[in-house]
One Martini backbone bead per residue (centre of mass of N, CA, C, O) as a GRO file, in nm:
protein
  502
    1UNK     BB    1   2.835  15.066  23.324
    2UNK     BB    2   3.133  15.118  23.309
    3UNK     BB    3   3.183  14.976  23.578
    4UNK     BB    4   3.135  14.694  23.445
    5UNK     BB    5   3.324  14.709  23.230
    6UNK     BB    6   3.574  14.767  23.457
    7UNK     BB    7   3.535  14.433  23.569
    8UNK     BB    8   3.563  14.278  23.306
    9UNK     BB    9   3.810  14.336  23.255
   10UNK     BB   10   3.970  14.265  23.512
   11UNK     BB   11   3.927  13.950  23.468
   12UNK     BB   12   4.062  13.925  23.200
   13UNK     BB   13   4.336  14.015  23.342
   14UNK     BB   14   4.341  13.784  23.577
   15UNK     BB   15   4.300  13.507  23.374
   16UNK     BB   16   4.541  13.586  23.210
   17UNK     BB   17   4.753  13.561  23.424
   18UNK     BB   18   4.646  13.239  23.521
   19UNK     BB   19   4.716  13.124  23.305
   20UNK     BB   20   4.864  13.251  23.059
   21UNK     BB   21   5.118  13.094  22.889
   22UNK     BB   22   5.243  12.785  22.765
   23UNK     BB   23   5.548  12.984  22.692
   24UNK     BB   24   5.704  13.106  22.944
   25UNK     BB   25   5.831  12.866  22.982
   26UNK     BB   26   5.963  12.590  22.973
   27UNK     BB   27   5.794  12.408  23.160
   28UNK     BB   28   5.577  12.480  23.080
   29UNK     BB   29   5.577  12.370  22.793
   30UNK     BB   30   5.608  12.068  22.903
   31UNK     BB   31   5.330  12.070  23.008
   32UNK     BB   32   5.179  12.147  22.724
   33UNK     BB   33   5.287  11.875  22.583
   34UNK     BB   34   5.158  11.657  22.731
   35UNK     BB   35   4.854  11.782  22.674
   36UNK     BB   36   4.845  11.609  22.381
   37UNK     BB   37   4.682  11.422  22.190
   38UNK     BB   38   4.722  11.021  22.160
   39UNK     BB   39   4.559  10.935  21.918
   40UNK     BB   40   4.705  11.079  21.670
   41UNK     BB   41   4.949  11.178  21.455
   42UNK     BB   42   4.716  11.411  21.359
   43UNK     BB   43   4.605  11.541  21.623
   44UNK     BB   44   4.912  11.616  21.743
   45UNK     BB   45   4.984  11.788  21.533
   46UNK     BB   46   4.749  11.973  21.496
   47UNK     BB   47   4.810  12.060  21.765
   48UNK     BB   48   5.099  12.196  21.751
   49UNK     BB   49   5.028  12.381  21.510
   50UNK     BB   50   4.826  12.552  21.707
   51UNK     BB   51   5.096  12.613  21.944
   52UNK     BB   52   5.257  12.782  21.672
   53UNK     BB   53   5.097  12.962  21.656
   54UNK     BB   54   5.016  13.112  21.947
   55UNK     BB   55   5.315  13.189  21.939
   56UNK     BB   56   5.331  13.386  21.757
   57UNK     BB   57   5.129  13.552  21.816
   58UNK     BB   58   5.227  13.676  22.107
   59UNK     BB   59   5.457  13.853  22.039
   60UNK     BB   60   5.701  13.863  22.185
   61UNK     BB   61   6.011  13.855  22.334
   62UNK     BB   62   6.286  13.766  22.298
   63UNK     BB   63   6.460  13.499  22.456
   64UNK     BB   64   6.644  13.229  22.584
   65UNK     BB   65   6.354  13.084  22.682
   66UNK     BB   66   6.158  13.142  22.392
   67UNK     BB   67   6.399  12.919  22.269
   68UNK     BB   68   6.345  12.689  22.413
   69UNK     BB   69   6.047  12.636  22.362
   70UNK     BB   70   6.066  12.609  22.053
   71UNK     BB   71   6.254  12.388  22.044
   72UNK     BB   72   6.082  12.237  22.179
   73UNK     BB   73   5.852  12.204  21.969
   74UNK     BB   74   6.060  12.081  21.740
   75UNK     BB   75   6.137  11.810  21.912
   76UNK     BB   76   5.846  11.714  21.903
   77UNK     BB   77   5.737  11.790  21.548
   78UNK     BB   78   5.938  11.597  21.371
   79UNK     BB   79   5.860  11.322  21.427
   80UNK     BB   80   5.592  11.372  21.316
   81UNK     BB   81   5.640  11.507  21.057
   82UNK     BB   82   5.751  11.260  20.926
   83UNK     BB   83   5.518  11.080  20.926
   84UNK     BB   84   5.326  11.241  20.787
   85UNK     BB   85   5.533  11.256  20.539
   86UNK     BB   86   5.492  10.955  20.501
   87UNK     BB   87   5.192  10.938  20.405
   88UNK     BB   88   5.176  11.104  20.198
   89UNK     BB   89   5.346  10.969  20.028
   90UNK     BB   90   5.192  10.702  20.013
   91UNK     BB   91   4.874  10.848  19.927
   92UNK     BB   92   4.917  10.924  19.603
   93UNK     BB   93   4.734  10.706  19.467
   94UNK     BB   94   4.540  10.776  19.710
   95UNK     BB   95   4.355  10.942  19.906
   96UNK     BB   96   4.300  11.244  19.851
   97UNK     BB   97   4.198  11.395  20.102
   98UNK     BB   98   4.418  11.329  20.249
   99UNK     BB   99   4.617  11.420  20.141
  100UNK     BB  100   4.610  11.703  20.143
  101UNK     BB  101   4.598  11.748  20.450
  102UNK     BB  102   4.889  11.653  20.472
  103UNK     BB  103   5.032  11.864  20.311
  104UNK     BB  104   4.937  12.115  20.474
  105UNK     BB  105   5.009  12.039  20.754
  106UNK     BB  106   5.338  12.057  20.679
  107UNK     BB  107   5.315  12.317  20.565
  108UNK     BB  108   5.208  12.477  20.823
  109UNK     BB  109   5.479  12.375  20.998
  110UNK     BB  110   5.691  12.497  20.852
  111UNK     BB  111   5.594  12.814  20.834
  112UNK     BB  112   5.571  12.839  21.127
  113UNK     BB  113   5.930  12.802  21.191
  114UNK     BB  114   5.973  12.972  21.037
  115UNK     BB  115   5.852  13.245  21.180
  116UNK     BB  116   5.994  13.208  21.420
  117UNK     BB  117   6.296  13.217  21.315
  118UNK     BB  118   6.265  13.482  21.213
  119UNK     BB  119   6.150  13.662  21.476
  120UNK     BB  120   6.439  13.560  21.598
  121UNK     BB  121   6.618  13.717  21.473
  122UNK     BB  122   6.532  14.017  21.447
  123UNK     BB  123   6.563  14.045  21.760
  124UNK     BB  124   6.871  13.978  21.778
  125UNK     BB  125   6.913  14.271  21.628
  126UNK     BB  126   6.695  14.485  21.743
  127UNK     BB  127   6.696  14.409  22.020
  128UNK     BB  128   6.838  14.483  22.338
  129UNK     BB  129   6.698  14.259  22.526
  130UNK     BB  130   6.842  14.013  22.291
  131UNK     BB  131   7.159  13.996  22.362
  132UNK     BB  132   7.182  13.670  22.419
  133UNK     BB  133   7.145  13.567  22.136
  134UNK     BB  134   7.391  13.673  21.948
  135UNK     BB  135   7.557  13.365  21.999
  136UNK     BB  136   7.283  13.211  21.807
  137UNK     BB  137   7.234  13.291  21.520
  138UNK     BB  138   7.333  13.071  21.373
  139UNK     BB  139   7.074  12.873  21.487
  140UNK     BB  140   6.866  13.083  21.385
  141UNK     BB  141   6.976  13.122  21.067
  142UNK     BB  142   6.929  12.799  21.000
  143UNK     BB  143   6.615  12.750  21.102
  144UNK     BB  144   6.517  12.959  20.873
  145UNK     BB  145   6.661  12.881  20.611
  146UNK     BB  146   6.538  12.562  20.608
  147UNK     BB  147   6.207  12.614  20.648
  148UNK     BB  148   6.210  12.810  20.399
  149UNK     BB  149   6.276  12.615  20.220
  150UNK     BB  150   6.031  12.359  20.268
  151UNK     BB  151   5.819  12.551  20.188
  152UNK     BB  152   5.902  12.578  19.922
  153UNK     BB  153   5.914  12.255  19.831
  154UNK     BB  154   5.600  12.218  19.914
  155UNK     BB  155   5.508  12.415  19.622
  156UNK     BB  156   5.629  12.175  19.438
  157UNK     BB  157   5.386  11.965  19.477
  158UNK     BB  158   5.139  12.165  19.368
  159UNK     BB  159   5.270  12.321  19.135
  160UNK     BB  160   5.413  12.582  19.282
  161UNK     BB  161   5.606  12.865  19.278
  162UNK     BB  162   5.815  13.024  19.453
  163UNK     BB  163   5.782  13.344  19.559
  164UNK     BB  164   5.973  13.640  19.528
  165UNK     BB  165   5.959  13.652  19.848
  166UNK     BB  166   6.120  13.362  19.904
  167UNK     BB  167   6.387  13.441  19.752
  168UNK     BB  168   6.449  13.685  19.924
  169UNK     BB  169   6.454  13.586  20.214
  170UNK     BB  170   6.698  13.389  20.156
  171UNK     BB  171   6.860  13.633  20.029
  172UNK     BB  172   6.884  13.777  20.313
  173UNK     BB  173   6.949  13.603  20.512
  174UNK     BB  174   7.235  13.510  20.383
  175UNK     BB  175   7.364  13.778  20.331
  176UNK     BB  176   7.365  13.871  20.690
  177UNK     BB  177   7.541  13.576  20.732
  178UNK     BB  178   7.787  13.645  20.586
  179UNK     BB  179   7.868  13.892  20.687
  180UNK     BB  180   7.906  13.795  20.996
  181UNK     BB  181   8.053  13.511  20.959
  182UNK     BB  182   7.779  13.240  20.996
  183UNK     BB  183   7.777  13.036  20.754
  184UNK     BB  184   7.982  12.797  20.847
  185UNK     BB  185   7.880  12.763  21.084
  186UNK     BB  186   7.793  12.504  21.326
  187UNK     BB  187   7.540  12.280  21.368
  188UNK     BB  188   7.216  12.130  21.515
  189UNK     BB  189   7.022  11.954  21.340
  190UNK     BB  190   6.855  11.655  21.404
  191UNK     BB  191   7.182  11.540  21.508
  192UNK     BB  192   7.313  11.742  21.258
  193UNK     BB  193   7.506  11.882  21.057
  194UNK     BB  194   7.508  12.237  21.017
  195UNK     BB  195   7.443  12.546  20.795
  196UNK     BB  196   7.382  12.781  20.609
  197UNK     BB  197   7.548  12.732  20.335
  198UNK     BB  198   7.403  12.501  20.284
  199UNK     BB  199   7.087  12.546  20.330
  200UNK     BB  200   7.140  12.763  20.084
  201UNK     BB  201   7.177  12.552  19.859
  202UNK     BB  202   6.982  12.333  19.847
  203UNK     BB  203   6.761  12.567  19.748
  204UNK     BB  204   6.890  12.611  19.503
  205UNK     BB  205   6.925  12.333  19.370
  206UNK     BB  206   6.597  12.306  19.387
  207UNK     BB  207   6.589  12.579  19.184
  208UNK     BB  208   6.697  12.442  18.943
  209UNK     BB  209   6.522  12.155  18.916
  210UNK     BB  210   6.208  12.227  18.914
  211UNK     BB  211   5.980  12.037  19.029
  212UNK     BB  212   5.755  12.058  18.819
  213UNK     BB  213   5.548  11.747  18.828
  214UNK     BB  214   5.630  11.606  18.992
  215UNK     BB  215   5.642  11.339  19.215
  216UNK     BB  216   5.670  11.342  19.526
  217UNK     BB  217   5.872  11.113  19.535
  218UNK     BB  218   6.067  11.284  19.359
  219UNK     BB  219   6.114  11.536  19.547
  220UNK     BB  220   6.226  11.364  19.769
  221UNK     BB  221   6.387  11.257  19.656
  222UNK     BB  222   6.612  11.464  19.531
  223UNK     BB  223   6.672  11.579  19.795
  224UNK     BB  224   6.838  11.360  19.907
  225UNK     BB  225   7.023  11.358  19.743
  226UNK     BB  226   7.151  11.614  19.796
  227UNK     BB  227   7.176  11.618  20.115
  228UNK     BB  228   7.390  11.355  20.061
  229UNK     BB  229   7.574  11.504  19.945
  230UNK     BB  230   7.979  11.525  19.931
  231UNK     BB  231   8.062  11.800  19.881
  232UNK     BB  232   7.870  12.045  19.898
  233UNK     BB  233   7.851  12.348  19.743
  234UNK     BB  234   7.929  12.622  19.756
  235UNK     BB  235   7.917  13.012  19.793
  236UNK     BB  236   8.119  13.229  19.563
  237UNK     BB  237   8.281  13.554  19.511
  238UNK     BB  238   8.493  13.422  19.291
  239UNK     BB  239   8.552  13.380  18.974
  240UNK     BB  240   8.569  13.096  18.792
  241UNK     BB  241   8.730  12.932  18.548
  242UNK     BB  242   8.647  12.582  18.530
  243UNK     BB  243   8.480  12.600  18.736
  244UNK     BB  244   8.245  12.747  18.734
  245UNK     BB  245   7.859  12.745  18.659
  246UNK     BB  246   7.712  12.918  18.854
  247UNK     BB  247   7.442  13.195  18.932
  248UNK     BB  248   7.386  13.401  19.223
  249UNK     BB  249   7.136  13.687  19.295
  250UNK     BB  250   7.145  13.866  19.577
  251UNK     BB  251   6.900  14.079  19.450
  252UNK     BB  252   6.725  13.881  19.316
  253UNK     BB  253   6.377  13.729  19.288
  254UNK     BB  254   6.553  13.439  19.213
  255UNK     BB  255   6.757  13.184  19.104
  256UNK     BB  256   6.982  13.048  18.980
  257UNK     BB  257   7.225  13.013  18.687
  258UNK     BB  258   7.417  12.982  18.402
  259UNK     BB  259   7.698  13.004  18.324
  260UNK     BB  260   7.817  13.186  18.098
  261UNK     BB  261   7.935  13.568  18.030
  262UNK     BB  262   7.916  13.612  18.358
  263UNK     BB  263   8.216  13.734  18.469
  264UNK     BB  264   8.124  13.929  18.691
  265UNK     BB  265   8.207  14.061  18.985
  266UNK     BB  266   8.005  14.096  19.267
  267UNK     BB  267   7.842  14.189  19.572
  268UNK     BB  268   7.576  13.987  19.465
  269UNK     BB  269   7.771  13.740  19.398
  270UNK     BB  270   7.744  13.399  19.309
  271UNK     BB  271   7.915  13.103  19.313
  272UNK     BB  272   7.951  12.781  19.176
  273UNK     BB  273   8.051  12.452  19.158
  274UNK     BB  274   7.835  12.154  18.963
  275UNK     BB  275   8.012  11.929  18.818
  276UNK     BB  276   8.005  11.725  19.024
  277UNK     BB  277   7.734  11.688  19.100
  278UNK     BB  278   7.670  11.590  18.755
  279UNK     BB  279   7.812  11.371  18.757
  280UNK     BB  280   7.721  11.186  19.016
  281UNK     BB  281   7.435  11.167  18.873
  282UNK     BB  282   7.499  11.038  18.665
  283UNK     BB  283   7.684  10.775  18.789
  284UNK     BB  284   7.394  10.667  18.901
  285UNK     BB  285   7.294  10.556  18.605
  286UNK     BB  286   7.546  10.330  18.599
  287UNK     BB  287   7.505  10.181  18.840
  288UNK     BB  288   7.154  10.181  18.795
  289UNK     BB  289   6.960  10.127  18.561
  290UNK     BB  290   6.673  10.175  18.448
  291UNK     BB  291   6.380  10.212  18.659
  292UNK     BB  292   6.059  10.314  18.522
  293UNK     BB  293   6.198  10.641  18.472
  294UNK     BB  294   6.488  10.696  18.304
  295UNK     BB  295   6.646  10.806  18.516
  296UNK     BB  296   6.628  11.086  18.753
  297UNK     BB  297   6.948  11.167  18.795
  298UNK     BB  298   6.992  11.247  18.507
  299UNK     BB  299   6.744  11.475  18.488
  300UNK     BB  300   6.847  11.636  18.714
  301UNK     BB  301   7.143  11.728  18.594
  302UNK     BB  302   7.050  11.861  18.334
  303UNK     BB  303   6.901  12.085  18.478
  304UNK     BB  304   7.107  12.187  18.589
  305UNK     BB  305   7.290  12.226  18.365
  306UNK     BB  306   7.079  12.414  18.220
  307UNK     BB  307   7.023  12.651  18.441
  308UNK     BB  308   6.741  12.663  18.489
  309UNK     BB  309   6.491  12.942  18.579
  310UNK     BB  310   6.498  13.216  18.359
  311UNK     BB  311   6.300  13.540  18.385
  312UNK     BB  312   6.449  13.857  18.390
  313UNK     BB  313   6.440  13.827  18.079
  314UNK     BB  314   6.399  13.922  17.790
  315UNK     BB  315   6.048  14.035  17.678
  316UNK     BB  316   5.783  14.003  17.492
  317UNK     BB  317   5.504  14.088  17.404
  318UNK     BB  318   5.231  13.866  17.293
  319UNK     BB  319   4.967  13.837  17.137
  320UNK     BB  320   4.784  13.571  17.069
  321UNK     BB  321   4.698  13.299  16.895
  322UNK     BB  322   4.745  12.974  16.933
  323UNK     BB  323   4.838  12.674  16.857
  324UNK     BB  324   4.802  12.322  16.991
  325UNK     BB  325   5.005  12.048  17.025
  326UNK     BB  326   4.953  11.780  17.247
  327UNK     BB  327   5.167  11.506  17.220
  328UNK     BB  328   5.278  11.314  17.054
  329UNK     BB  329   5.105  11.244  16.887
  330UNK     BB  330   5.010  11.528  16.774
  331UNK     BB  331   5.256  11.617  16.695
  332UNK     BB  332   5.332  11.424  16.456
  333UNK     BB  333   5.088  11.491  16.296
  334UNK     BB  334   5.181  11.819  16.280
  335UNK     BB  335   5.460  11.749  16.109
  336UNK     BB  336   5.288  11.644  15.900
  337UNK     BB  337   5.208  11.681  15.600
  338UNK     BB  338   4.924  11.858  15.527
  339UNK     BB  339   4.833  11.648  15.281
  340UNK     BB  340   4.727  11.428  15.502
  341UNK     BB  341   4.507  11.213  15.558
  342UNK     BB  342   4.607  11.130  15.837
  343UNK     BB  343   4.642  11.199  16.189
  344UNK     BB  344   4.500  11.445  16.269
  345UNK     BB  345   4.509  11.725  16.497
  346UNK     BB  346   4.468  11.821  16.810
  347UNK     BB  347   4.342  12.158  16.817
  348UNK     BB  348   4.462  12.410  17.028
  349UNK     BB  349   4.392  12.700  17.188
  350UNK     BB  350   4.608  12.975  17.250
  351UNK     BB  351   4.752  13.202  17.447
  352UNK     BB  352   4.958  13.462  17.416
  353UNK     BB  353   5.194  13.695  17.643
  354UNK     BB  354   5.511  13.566  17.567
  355UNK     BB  355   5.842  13.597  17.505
  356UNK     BB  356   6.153  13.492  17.391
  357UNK     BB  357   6.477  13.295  17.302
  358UNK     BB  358   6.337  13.046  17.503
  359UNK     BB  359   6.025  13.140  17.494
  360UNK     BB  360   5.709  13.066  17.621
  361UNK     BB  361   5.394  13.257  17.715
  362UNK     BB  362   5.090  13.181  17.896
  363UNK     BB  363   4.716  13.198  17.856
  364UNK     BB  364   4.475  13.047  18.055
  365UNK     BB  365   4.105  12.960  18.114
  366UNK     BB  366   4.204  12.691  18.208
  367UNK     BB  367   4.268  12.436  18.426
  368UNK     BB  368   4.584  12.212  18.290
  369UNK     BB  369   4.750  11.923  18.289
  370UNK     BB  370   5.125  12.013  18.275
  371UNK     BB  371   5.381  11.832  18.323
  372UNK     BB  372   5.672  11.819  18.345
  373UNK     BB  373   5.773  11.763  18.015
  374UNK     BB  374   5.568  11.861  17.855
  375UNK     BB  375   5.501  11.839  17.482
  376UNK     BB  376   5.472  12.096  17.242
  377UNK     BB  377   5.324  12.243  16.933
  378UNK     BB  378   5.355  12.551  16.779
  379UNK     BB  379   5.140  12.777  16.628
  380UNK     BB  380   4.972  12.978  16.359
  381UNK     BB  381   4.972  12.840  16.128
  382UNK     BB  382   4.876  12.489  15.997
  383UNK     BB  383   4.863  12.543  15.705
  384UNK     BB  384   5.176  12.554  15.676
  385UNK     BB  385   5.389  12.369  15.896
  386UNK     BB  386   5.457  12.586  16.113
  387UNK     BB  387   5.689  12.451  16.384
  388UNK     BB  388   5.733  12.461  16.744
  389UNK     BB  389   5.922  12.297  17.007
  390UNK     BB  390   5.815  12.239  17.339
  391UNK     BB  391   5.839  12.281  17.719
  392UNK     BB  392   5.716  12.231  18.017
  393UNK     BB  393   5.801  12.399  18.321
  394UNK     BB  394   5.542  12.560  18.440
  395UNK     BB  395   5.306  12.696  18.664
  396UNK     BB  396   5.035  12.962  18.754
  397UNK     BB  397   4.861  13.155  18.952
  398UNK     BB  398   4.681  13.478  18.824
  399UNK     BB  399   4.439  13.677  18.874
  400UNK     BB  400   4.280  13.395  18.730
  401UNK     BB  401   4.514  13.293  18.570
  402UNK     BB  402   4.694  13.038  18.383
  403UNK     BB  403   5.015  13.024  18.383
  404UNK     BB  404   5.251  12.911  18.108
  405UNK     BB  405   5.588  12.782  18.087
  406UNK     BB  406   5.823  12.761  17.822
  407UNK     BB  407   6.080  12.551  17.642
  408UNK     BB  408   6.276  12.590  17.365
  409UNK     BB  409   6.398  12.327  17.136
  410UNK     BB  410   6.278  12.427  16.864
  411UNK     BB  411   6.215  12.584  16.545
  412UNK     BB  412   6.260  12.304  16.331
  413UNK     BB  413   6.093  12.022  16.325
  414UNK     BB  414   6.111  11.685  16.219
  415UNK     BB  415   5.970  11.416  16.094
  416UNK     BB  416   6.084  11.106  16.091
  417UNK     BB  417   6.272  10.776  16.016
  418UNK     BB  418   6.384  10.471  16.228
  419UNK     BB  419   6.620  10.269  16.230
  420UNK     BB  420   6.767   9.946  16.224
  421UNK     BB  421   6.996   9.757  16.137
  422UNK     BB  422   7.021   9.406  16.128
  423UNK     BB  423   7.282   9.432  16.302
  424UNK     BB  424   7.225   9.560  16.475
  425UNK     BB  425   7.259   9.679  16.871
  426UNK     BB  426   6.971   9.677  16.998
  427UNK     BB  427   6.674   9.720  16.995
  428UNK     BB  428   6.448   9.791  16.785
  429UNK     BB  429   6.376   9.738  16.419
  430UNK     BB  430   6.138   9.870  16.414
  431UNK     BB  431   5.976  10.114  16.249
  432UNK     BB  432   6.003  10.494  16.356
  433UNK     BB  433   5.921  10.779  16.486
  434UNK     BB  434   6.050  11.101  16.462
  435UNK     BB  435   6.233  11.381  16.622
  436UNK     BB  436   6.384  11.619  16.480
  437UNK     BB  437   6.653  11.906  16.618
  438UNK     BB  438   6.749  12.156  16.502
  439UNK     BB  439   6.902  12.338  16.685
  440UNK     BB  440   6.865  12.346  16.993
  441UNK     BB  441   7.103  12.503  17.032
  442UNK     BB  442   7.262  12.773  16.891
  443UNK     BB  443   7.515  12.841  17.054
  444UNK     BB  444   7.644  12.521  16.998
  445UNK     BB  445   7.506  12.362  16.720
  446UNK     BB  446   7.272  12.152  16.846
  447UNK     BB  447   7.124  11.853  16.800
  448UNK     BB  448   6.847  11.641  16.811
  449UNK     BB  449   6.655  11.350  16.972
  450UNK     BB  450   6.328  11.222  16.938
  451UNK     BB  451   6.230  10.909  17.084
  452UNK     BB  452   6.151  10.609  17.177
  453UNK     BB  453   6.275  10.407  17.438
  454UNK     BB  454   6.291  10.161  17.282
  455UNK     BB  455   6.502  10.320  17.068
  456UNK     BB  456   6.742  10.296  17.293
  457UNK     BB  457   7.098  10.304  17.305
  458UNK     BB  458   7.384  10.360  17.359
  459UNK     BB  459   7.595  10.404  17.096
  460UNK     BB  460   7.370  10.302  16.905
  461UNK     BB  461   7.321  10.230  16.581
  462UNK     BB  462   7.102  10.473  16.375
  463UNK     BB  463   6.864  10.511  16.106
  464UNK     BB  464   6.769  10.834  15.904
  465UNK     BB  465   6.488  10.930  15.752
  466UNK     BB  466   6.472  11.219  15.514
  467UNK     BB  467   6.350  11.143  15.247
  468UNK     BB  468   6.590  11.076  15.070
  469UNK     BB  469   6.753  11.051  15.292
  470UNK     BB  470   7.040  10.879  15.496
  471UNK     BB  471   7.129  10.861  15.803
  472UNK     BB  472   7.415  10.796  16.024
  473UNK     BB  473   7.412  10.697  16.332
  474UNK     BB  474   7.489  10.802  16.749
  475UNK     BB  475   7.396  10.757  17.027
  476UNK     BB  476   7.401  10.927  17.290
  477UNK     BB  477   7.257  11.096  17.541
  478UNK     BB  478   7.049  11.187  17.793
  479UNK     BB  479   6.860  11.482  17.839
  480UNK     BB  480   6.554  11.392  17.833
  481UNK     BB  481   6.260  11.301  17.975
  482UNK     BB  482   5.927  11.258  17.765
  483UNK     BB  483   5.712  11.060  17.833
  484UNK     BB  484   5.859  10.813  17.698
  485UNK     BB  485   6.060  10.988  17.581
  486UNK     BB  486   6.362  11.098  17.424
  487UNK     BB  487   6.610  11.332  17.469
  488UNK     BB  488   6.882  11.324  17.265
  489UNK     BB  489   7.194  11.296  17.099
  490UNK     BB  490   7.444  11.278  16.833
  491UNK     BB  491   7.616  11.123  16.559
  492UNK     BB  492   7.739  11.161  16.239
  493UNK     BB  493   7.840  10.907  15.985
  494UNK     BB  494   7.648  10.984  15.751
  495UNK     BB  495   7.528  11.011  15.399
  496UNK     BB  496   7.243  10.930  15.183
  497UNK     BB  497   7.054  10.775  14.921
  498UNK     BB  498   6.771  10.624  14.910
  499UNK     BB  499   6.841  10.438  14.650
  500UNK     BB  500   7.152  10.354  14.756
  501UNK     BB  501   7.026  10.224  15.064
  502UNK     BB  502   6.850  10.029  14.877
   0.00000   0.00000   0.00000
């Protein structure tokens, strides 16, 4: 019996000899590439990722014949993979479950080139059979941090957060590449120029944009904005006043923040200067008009401009339920005063799970779409009347709860009402309700107004109802669009009581 099972054996390394690998050689391998199917560009995407698996898994020494396989690889699935993601984008309105299937598709195209190009870089640093490979570092690790960054972008289709491993991963790229000095040496991917130290500014510069919530197409322009941006801001080490704008703690497992008063240079601190790209975005909504949804290149600066998504801001565990009136509609009804007979609110119980100065975590028992900018106004107890005024920023599933992320953007809104003067210029005459926002920031002691769309015009004076008193107003930028709703500035230019303004 022995002897059988060493006879089996022996076939089967003999098999394994004669088949080989199909990427044992650049030769192999576009023999191999020859016999994909050619029914459709998805049946051949589908074998290419077949094969970029099958790559990894067979764990070689890197050499440079396995970079040359990697690289057919990548230039024969780089145009499937367009196309792909063209149909994606496509599909979003309709074929829900082709959606999905595409998706997936490009989600684990990317993530197995990281994973090849990740692989071929540790390899060229700790294998001695790999010294050819170190003239190409800089080929290979611009092409793992690029793959890298896709992945990540690639979870916020689904509205899930880059994970802190994701984070980890390209500021360790980034890290090991700029120390050996290949941060900024120039490749070819796509016939295009690039670096590492672009390649991961876009990455940074998408988690500052943070676009849970944006729809495909919306995520997707997002990303060609930047990528089209030139000349693009690099990471420096040394902070300069008025000059520099973010930094990013390359220790830290999260995306760049805001520079306010952390003007410290570390060993891991890297310093951003997004001004000039923040008027460019700007200066986008100024020479083609709001078209569709209120202007994407503002939304896009503003967020950038507050400084993204930072989480490891010190948190007080807080639990217990709380209210919550989601939706325009129902929060204005819950800012009316308690014995208003019309309009009484929907109102959902949350769980609270932690607290910041910046805002509030939940803990949900179930599943609820919450898009990227959706308003919530939150109370502990409603017959109070006491409300703090909340956008949804985050969502993402952990241990089987659903946990969400908001941003705190006032802590005593109030219900108004607006309208223009007879001789107005631009908007509706008619009144209408709006949420006026009492230091939005308090570190700058900004006010806010939220009004409908409808009522918004740059520059237009517009009258501003509180009980008794009447504000004249200047309607100053858009801040952010929530949902048709507007989050601008203002300038008060007078106030009067209603008696004497009527």
């Amino acid at each position: 019996m022995t002897e059988f099972f060493d006879m089996l054996s022996t076939i089967a390394r003999r098999r394994k000899a004669v088949g080989g690998s199909p990427f044992a050689s650049v030769k192999a391998t576009e023999k191999w590439l020859k016999t994909l199917p050619a029914d459709s560009d998805y049946d051949t995407h589908h074998a290419l990722v077949e094969g970029l698996e099958r790559f990894n898994a067979e764990n070689e020494t890197a050499t440079l014949s396995r970079m040359k396989s990697l690289i057919k690889l990548e230039e024969t699935g780089m145009p499937l993979q367009l196309r792909i993601v063209e149909q994606y984008v496509r599909n979003q309105a309709s074929f829900r479950l082709a959606r999905q299937a595409l998706w997936r598709e490009s989600w684990v195209f990317w993530s197995l080139l990281a994973e090849a190009w990740l692989g071929m870089l540790k390899q060229a640093y700790r294998t001695p059979a790999s010294a050819e490979l170190k003239p190409l570092v800089a080929d290979i690790a611009t092409r793992a941090l690029r793959y890298a960054g896709l992945v990540m972008r690639w979870d916020y289709h689904q509205a899930r957060n880059p994970a802190a491993s994701a984070w980890r991963r390209v500021h360790k790229l980034y890290r090991l590449i700029e120390r050996d000095g290949f941060a900024t040496q120039e490749v070819q991917i796509n016939a295009r120029p690039t670096h590492c130290a672009r390649e991961y500014t876009l990455v940074v510069l998408m988690g500052l944009v943070h676009p849970l919530g944006y729809r495909t197409q919306e995520i997707e322009s997002i990303a060609q904005l930047l990528d089209g941006y030139q000349p693009l801001p690099l990471p420096e080490t040394v902070p300069l006043r008025e000059v520099h704008t973010h930094m990013v703690d390359l220790s830290l497992s999260e995306g760049a923040c805001r520079l306010e008063d952390d003007w410290v240079q570390g060993r891991r601190l890297r310093y951003l200067a997004l001004r000039p790209l923040i008027e460019y975005l700007k200066s986008l909504d100024q020479t083609s008009p709001a078209e569709g949804n209120n202007g994407l290149t503002h939304q896009v600066a503003s967020l950038i401009e507050r400084g993204g998504i930072r989480r490891n801001r010190q948190r007080t565990h807080r639990f217990g339920r709380v209210w919550v009136a989601a939706g325009m509609g129902n929060i204005l009804a819950a800012l009316a005063r308690p014995d208003a007979a019309k309009g009484r609110p929907a109102l959902e119980p949350w769980m609270l799970r932690d607290e910041s100065m910046e805002g509030m975590g939940f803990a949900l028992t179930e599943a609820t779409t919450l898009p990227h900018g959706r308003l919530v106004a939150v109370s502990w107890d409603p017959s109070e009347n006491v409300w703090q005024l909340l956008a949804i920023r985050w969502n993402r599933e952990e241990d089987g709860q659903h946990l969400v992320g908001t941003q705190r953007l006032s802590r005593h809104p109030k219900r108004v009402e607006v309208y223009f003067e007879p001789d107005g210029q631009g908007g509706s005459q008619e009144k209408t309700w709006a949420v006026f926002m009492p230091m939005t920031h308090t570190d700058q002691g900004v006010s806010n107004l939220l009004i409908p769309q409808t009522h918004y015009r740059l520059g237009a004076p517009l009258m501003l109802r509180d009980g008794d008193t009447v504000y004249r107003l200047r309607l100053g930028e858009v801040q952010e669009s929530h949902e048709g709703w507007l989050r601008v500035g203002m300038d008060v230019l007078g106030r009067e009581q209603f008696a004497v303004a009527a």
